[in-house]
FIMI-934353 format. One record per residue: residue in three letters; x, y, z of N, C-alpha, C, CB in turn. Coordinates in steps of 0.02 Angstrom, whole numbers, plus 32768, in hexadecimal, padded with zeros to 4 digits. Glycine has a CB too. Layout:
BEGIN
AlaXYZXYZXYZXYZ
...
//
This chain:
BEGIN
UnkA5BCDCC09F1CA5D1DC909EE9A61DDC8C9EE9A5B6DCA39EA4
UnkA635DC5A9EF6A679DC429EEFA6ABDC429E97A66CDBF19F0C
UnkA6C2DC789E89A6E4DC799E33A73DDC4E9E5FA6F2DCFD9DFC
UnkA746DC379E14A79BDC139E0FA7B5DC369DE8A7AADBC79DF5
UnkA7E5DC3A9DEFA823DC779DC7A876DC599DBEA82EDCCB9E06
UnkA87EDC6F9D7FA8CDDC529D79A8E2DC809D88A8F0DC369D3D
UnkA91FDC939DAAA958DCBE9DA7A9A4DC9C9D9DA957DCE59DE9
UnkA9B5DCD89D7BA9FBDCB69D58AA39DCED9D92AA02DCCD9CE0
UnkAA81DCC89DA9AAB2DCD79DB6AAE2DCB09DB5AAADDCEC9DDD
UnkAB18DCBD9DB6AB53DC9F9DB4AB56DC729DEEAB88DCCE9DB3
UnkAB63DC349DEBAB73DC189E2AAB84DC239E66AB90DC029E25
UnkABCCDC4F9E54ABDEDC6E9E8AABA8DC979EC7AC09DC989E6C
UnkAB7DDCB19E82AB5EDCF69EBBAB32DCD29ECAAB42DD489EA3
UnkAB16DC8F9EBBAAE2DC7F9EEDAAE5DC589F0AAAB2DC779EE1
UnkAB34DC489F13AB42DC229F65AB3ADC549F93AB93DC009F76
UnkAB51DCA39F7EAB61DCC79FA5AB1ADCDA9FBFAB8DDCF79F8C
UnkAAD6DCD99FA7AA94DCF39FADAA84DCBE9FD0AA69DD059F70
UnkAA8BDC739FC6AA6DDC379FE3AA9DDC48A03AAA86DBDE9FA9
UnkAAE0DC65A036AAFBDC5CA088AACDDC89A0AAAB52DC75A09B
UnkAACFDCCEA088AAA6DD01A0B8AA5EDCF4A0C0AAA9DD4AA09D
UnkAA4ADCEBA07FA9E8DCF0A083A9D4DD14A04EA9C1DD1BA0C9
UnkA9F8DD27A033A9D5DD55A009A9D5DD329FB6A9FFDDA2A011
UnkA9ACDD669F84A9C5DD699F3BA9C0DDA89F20A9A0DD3B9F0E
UnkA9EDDD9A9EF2A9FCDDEA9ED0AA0ADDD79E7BAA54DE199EFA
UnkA9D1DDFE9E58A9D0DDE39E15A9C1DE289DE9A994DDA39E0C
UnkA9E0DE169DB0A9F9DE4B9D74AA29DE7E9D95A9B5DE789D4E
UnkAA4CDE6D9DB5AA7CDEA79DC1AA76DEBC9E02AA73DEE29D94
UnkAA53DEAC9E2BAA2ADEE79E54AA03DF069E43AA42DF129E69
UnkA9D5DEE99E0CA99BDF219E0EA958DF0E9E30A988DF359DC3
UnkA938DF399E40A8F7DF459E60A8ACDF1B9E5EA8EBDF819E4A
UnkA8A9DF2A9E0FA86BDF219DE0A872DEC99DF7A876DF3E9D78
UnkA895DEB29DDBA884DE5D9DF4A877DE3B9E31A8B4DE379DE7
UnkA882DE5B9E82A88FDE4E9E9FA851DE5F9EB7A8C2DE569EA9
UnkA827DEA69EA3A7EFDEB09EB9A7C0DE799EA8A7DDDEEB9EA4
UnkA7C4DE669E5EA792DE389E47A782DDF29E61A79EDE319E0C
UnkA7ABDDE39E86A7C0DDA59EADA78BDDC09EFAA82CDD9E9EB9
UnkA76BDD959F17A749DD929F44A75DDD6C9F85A718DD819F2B
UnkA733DD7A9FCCA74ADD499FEBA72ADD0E9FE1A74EDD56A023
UnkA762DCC59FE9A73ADC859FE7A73EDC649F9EA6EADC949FFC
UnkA764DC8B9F63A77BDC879F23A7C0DC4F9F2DA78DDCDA9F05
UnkA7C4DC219EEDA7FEDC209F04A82CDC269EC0A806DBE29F30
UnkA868DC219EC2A893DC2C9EA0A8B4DBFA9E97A8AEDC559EAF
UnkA8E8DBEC9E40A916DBBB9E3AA92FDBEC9E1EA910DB789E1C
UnkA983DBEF9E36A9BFDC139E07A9E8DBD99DDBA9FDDC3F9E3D
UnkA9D4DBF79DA0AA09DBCE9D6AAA52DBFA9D68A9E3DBCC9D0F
UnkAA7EDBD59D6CAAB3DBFB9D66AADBDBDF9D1CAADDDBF49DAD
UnkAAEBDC059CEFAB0DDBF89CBAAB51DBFE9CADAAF7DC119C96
UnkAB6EDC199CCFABB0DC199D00ABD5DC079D43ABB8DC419D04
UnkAC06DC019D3CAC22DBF99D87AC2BDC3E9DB1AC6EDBD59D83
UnkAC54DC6F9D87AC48DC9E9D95AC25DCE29D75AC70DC9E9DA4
UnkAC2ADD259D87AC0EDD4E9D57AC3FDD719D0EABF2DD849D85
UnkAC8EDD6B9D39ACADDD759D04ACC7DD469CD9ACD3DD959D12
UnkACC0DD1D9CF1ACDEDCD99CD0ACC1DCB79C9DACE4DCA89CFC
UnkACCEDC8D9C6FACC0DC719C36ACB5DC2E9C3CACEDDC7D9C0B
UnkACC3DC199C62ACB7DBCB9C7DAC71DBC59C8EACE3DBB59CC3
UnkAC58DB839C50AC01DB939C55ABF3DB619C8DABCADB7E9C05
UnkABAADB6A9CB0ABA7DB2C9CE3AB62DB179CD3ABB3DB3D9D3B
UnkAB2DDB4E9CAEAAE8DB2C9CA8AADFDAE09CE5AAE3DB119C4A
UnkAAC3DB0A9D0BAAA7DAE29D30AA64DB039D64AAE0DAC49D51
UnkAA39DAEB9D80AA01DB109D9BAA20DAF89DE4A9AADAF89D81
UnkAA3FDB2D9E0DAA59DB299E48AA55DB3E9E97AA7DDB369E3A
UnkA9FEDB3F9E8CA9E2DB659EBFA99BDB629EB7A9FADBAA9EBE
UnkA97EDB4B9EF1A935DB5F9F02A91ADB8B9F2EA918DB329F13
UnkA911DBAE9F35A8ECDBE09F7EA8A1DBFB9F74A91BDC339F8D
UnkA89EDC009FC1A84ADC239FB9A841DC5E9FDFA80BDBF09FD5
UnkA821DC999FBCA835DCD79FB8A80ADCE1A010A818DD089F65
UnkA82EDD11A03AA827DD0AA08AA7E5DD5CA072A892DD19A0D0
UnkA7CBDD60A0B5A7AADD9FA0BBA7D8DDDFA0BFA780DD9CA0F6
UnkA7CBDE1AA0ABA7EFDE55A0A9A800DE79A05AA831DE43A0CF
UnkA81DDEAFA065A826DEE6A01AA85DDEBEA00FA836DF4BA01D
UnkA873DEE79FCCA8B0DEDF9FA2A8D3DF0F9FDFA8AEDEFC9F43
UnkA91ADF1A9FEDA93FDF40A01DA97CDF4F9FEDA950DF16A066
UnkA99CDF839FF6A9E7DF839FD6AA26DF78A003A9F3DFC99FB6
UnkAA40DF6E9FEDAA85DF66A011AACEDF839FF1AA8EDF19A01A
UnkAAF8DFAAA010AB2BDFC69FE2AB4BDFA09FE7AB49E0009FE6
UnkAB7EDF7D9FB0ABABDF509FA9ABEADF749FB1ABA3DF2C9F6C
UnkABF3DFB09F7FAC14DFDC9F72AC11E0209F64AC27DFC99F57
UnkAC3BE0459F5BAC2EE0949F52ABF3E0969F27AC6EE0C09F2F
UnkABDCE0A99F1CABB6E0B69ED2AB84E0649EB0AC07E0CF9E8E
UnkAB84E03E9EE7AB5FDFFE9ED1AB36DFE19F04AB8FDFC79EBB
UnkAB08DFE79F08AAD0DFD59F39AA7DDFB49F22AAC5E01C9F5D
UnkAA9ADF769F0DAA75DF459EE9AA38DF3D9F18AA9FDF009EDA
UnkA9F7DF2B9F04A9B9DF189F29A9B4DECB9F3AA97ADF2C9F00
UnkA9A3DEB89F85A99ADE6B9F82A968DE5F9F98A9C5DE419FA0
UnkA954DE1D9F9DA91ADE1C9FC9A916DDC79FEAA8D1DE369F97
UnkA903DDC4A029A90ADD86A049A8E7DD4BA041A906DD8EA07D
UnkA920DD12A03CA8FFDCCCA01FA90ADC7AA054A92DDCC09FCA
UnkA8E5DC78A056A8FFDC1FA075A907DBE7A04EA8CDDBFCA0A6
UnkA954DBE7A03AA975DBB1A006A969DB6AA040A9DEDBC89FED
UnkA959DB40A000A95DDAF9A00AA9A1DADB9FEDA920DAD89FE8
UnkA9C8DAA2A00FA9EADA7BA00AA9EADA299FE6A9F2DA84A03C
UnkAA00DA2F9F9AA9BBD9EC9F7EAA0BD9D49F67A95FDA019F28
UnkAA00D9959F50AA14D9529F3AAA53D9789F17A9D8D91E9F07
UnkAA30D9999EDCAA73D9849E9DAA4CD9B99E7AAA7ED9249E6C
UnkAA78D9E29E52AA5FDA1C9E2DAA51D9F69DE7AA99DA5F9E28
UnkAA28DA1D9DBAAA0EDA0A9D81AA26DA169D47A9DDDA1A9D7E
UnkAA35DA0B9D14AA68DA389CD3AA27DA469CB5AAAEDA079C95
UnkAA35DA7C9C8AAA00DA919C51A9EBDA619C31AA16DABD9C20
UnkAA0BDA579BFDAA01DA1E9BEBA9D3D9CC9BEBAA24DA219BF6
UnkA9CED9CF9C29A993D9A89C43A94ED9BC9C3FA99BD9A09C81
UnkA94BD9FD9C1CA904DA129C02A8FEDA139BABA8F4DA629C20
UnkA924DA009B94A936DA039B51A8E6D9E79B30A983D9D09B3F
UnkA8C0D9C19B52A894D9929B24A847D9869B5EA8CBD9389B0E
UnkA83FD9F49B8EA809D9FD9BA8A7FADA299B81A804DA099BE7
UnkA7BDDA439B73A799DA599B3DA7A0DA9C9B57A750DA3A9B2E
UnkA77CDABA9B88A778DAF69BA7A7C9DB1C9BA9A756DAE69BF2
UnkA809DAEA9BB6A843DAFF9BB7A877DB269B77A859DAC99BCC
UnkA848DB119B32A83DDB129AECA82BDB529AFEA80CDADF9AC2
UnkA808DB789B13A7F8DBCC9AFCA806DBE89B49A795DBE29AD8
UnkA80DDBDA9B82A842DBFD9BB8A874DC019BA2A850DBE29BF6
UnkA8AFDBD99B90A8FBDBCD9B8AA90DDC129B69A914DB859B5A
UnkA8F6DC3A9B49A903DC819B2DA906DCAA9B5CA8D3DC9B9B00
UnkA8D2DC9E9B7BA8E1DCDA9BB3A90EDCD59BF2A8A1DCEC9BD1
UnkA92BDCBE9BFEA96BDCAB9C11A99CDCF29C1CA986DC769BD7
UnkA9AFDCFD9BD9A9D0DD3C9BC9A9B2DD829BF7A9C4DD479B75
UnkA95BDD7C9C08A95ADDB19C34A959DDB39C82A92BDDCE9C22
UnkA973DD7A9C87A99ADD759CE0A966DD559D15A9ACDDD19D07
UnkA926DD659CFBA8E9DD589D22A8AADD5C9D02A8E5DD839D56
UnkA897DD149D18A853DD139CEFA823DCDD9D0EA861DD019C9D
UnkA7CADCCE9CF1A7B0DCB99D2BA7ABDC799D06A76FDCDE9D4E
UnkA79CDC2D9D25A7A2DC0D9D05A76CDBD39D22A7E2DC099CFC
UnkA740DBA49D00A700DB909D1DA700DB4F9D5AA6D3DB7A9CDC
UnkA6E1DB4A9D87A6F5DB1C9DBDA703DAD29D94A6B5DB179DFD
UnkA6E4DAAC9D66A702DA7F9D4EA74ADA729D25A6D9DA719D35
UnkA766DAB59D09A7A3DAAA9D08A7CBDAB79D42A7B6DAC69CDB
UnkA7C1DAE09D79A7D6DAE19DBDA7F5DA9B9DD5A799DAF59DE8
UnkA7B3DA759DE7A7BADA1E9DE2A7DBDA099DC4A78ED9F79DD0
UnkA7E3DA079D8BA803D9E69D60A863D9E79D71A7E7DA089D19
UnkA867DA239D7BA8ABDA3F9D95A8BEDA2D9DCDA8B0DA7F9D99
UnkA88FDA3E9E0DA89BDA349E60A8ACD9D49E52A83ADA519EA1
UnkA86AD9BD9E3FA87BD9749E4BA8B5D94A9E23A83CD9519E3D
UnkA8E1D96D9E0BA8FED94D9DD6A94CD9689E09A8E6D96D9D74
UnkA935D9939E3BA988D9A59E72A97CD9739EA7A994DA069EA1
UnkA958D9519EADA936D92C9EFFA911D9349F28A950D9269F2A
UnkA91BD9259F6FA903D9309F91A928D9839FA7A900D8F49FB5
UnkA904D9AA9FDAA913D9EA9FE1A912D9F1A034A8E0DA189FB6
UnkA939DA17A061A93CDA1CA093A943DA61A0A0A960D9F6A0A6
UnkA919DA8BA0CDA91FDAD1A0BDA95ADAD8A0FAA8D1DB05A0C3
UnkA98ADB25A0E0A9BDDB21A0E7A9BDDB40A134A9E0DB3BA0B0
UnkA9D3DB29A181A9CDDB3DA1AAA97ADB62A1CEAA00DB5AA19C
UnkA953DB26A19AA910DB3AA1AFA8DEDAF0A1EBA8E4DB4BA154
UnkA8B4DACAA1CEA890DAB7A1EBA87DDA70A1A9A85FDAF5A206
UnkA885DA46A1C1A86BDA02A19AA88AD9FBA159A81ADA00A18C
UnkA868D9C9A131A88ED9B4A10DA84BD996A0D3A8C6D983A134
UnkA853D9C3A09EA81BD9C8A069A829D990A025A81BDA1FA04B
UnkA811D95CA011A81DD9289FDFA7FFD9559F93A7ECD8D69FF8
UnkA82AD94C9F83A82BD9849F35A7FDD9B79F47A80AD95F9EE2
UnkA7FBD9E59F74A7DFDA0D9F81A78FDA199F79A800DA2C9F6C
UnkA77CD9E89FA1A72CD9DA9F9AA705D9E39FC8A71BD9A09F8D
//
């Protein structure tokens, strides 16, 4: 069975996940990354531009679909070795602002959970989101998917 999942990062870091392949959510932790399957896919909302920064961007800026394999770690730094796990980002139209869900029903009792970085969310609001960025082109992959259908 195919689950949809929001994950939240800063803009920044998920250009940086969309160049390599990967995603990395709540910090680097583990627990979310397991729950994610292969063939899942993912939208990162990012509510920032960056992580330290204050400049809001609310916007949903990323689609991917979660590849086969574990969560893996990687050391960034001394003492920081966040868990990722591999994704094939699509390339779509035009990112979405929050906001544009203001008046979907289901978005009414998700939008809270937000605050915990990752959460699962039902294939018709999926749709609702994917088709509202365009058309989608997976990124250095194979064809070219119309609102991802």
């Amino acid at each position: 069975m195919t689950n949809y999942w929001i994950g939240v990062a800063s803009k920044k870091h998920v250009e940086i996940g969309i160049k390599e392949g990967f995603c990395q959510l709540n910090h680097g932790k583990k627990a979310p990354l397991q729950r994610m399957q292969a063939g899942d896919w993912l939208l990162y909302y990012s509510s920032k531009l960056t992580l330290d920064g204050g400049e809001p961007y609310q916007q949903f800026t990323a689609i991917g679909q979660i590849r086969q394999g574990e969560a893996y770690q990687v050391e960034m730094a001394p003492g920081f070795s966040p868990f990722r796990k591999n994704v094939d980002y699509y390339q779509f139209e035009r990112e979405f602002p929050l906001q544009g869900l203001r008046d979907f029903p289901e978005w009414q009792v998700k939008r809270p959970q937000l605050r915990f970085g990752h959460f699962p969310i039902s294939e018709d609001l999926f749709r609702v989101i994917t088709s509202s960025m365009g058309k989608a082109e997976m990124i250095g992959g194979q064809g070219i998917i119309e609102k991802l259908s």
